[in-house]
N, C-alpha and C positions, 0 to 999 in steps of 0.2 A: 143398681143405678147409683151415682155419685150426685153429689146436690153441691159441691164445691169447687170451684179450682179458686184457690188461694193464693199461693204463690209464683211468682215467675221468677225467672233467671233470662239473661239476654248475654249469648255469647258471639264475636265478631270476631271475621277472617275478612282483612281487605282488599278489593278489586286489585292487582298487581304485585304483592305481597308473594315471597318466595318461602313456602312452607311443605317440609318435609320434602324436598325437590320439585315443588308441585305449583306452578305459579297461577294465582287464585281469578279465575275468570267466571264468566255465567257457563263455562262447560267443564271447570275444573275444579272441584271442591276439595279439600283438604279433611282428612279424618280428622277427629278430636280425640285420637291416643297419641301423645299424653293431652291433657285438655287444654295444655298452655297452648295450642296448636292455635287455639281463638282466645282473644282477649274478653275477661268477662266485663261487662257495664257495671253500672251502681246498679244498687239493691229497687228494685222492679217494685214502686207501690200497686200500681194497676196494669192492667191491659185489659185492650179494647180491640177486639179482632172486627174489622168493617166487610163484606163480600157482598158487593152490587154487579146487579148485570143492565143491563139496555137491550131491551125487547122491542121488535116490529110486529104489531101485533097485523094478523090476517083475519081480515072480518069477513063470513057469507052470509049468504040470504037464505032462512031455517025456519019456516018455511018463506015467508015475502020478508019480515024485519030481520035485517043486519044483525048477526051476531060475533061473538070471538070467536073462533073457529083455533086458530092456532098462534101460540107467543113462539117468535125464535129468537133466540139471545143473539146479540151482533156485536156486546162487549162485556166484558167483565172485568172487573177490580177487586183486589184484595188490599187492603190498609190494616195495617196492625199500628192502632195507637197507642204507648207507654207512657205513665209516669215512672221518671227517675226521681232518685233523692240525693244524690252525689252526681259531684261534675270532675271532669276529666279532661284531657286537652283536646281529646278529640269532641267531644261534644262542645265546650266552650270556645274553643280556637275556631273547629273547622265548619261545626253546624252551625253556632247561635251568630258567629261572629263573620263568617265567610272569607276565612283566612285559607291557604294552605297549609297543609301539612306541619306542625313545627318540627324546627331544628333544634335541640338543645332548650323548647321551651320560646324560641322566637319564631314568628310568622308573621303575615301582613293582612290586616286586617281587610275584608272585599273584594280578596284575591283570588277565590276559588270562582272556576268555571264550570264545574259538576258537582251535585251532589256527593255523598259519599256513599261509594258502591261497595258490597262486597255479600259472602254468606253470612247470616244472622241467624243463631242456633237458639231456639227460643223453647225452655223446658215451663214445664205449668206441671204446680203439684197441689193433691189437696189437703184436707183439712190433718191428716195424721203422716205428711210428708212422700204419700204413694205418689211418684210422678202417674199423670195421666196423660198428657201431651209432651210431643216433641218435635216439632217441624225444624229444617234447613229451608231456609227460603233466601234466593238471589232479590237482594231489595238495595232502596234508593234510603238513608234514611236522611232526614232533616228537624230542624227545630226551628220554627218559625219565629217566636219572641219568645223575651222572657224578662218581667221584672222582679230587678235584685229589687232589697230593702230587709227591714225589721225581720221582716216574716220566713219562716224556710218549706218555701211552698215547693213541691216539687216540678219537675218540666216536661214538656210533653216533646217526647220522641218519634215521628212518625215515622213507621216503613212501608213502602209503596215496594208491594213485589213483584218483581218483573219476570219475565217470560224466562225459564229457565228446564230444560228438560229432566234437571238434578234434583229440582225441587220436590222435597218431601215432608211428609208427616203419618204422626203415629199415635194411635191416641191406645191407650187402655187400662186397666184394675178399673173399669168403671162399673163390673160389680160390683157392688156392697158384700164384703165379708158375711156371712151369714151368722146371726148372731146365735150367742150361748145360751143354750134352757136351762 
């Protein structure tokens, strides 16, 4: 068993993006040979993976007092929240500032009417650089605020993943090496 994930990497292919002939939807993913296929992020201080559900719980009578009897899920969420530590135009133009897309570095700032969709290739590795995780997931992401100044705090990235039948992950080396006598 593994006691760390330390590292992350956060890779992105965008919603309508024409890659390797393959134009990038929630049913069309794009391979990452070569890996330029997805743009990498800045350098990933944390992540915070969130999975909530919403249950209707069924109560009977066991024998005369009400008990729970049965939870059925009626929703579920998955949220992946990051800290980045570098910004980029997508993250400052089109997340923090709600511009679209820039051209040449120009865009208008409150202009954007959707989030920014697309596949988000997210690796997690631990303490002696063994990846353990690797999910593709179809997500939403956004940055809600953020204050400049003095300080170089980094910014929180969230991804809201959506329904997507491509959607995957892969976890493993979460043995521990067996050590030497």
């Amino acid at each position: 068993m593994k006691d760390l994930i330390l590292g992350s990497h956060l890779l992105f292919a965008r919603e309508g993006a024409t890659i390797d002939a393959i134009t990038v939807s929630a049913t069309s993913k794009p391979d990452a040979d070569p890996e330029s296929n997805y743009t990498r992020l800045g350098t990933v201080e944390q992540m915070e993976p969130r999975f909530t559900q919403t249950f209707i719980d069924r109560r009977a009578p066991s024998p005369g007092r009400y008990r729970l009897r049965k939870r059925i899920p009626t929703n579920q969420l998955l949220v992946l929240n990051f800290s980045l530590q570098e910004w980029d135009e997508m993250a400052l133009a089109e997340m923090l500032l709600g511009g679209g897309t820039p051209v040449a570095g120009v865009f208008v700032p409150g202009s954007r009417t959707e989030p920014v969709r697309g596949w988000w290739k997210i690796q997690a590795y631990d303490q002696v650089d063994t990846e353990i995780l690797v999910m593709d997931v179809w997500a939403e992401g956004t940055i809600e605020s953020y204050q400049f100044g003095e300080k170089l705090d980094a910014y929180a990235l969230v991804l809201t993943v959506l329904q997507s039948d491509l959607n995957v992950g892969e976890v493993g080396n979460l043995t521990a090496p067996e050590e030497e006598e």
